[in-house]
C-alpha positions in Angstrom: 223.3 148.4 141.7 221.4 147.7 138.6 220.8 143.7 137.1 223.8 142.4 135.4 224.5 143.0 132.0 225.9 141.1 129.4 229.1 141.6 129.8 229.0 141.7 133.7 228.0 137.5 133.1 230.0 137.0 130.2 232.8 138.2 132.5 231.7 136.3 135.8 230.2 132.6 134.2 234.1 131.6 133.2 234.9 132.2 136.8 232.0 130.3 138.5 232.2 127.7 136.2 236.5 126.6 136.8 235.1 127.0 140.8 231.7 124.7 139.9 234.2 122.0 138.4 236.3 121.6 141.7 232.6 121.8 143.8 231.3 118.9 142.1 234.7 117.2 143.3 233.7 117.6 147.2 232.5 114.7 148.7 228.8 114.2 148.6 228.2 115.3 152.1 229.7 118.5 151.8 228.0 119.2 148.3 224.7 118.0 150.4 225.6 120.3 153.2 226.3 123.6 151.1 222.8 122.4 149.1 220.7 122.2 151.4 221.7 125.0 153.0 220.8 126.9 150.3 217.2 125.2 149.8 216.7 125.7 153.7 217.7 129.6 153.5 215.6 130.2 149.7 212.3 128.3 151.7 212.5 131.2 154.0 211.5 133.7 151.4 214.3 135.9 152.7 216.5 138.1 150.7 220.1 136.3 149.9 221.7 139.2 151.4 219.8 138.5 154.7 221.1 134.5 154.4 223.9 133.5 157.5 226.6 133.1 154.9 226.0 136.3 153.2 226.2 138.0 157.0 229.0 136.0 157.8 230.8 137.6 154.1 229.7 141.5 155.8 231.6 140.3 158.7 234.3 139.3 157.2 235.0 141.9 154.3 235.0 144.7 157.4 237.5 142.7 159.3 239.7 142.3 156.3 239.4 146.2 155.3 243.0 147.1 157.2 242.4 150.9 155.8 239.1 151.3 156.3 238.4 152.7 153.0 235.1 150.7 152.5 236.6 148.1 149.8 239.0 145.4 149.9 242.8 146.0 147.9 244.1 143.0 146.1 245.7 141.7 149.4 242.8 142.1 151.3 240.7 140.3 149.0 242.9 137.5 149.4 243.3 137.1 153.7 239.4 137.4 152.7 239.0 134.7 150.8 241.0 132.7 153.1 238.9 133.4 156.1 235.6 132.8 154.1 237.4 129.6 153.7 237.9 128.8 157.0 234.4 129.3 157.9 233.1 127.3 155.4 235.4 124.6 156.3 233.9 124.7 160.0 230.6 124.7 158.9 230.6 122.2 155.8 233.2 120.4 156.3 235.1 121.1 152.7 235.8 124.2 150.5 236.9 124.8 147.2 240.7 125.6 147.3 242.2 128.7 144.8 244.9 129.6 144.5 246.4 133.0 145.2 246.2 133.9 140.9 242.4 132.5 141.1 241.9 134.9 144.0 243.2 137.8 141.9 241.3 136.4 139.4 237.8 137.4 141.0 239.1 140.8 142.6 239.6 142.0 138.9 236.1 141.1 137.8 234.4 141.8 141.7 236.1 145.2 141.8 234.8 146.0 138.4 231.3 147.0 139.4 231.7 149.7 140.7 233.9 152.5 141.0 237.7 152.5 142.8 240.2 150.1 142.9 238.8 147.3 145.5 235.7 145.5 146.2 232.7 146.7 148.0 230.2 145.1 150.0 228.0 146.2 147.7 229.9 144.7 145.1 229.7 141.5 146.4 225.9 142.0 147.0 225.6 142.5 143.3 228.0 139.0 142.9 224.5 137.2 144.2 222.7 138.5 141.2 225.5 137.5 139.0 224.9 133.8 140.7 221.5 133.6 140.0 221.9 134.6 136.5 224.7 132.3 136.0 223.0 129.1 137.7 219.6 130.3 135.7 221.6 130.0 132.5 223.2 126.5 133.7 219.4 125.0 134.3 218.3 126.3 130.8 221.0 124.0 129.2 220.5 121.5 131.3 216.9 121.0 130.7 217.5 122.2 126.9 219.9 118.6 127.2 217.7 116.8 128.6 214.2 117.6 126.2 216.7 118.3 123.2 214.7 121.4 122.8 211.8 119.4 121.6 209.6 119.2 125.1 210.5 115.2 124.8 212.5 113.9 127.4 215.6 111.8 126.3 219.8 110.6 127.5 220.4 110.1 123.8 
C-alpha cells in the first residue's frame, strides 16, 4: 500500500486520539512499559512490521479469521481486539479498554484501505504508517506549543 493520504489521517487521527486520552490514563508503569518497548524495538533499526507486537497482531488476525478468507468480518475484528487485549495485558500489565461500538469504530476505517468488506493484514500494516503520521503531526504541535512558532522556548 501506498503512504496515507489526507483523508486516510483525517479519518484515523479522531480515532487514535479518543484511544491516546484513555493511554495517558494508565498508570505510569504501564505507559513506561509500552514506551520503552517501542524505543527498544525503533533502536533496532528494524521494520515496525518485524517488531514482537506487530508479529504477535499476524498471529492473532489468522487465528481470529474463522472463514479463512484473508480479512477479519466485523465479529472477528472484535474476538481480535479482545485477544490483542489480553496479550497486552500479560505483557504490560494494562490496556486501553473499548467498547464493542469503539471496536466497530476502527473496522469501518481499518477495512477501508483496501478492497472487501474486512480487514487485511495488510491493512493493518498500512495502520503503522497511519501511526507514524498521526504521532508525527502530534510532535509538530507540541513543539509548535512549546516555541510558539517563534524558535523561543516558553509555558506562557
Amino acid at each position: 500500500m501506498s503512504d496515507p493520504t489526507p483523508e486516510q489521517i483525517a479519518a484515523f487521527k479522531p480515532l487514535l486520539d479518543e484511544w491516546m486520552v484513555d493511554f495517558m490514563k494508565l498508570p505510569a508503569e504501564v505507559q513506561e512499559k509500552y514506551n520503552n518497548a517501542e524505543t527498544e524495538w525503533a533502536a533496532t533499526g528494524k521494520p515496525m512490521t518485524e517488531a514482537p507486537d506487530h508479529l504477535k497482531g499476524i498471529e492473532l488476525h489468522a487465528v481470529c479469521d474463522k472463514n479463512g478468507d484473508g480479512m477479519l468480518n466485523q465479529e472477528e475484528w472484535h474476538d481480535f481486539c479482545l485477544k490483542m487485549d489480553e496479550y497486552n495485558q500479560a505483557k504490560y500489565g494494562g490496556v486501553v479498554v473499548m467498547s464493542a461500538e469503539t471496536h466497530a469504530k476502527w473496522w469501518n476505517v481499518m477495512k477501508s484501505y483496501s478492497a472487501g468488506d474486512g480487514v487485511t493484514q495488510a491493512d493493518m500494516d498500512h495502520s503503522n504508517k497511519l501511526y507514524a503520521a498521526c504521532f508525527a503531526e502530534w510532535i509538530d504541535i507540541y513543539l509548535k506549543s512549546f516555541f510558539h512558532n517563534s524558535g523561543v522556548l516558553g509555558f506562557w
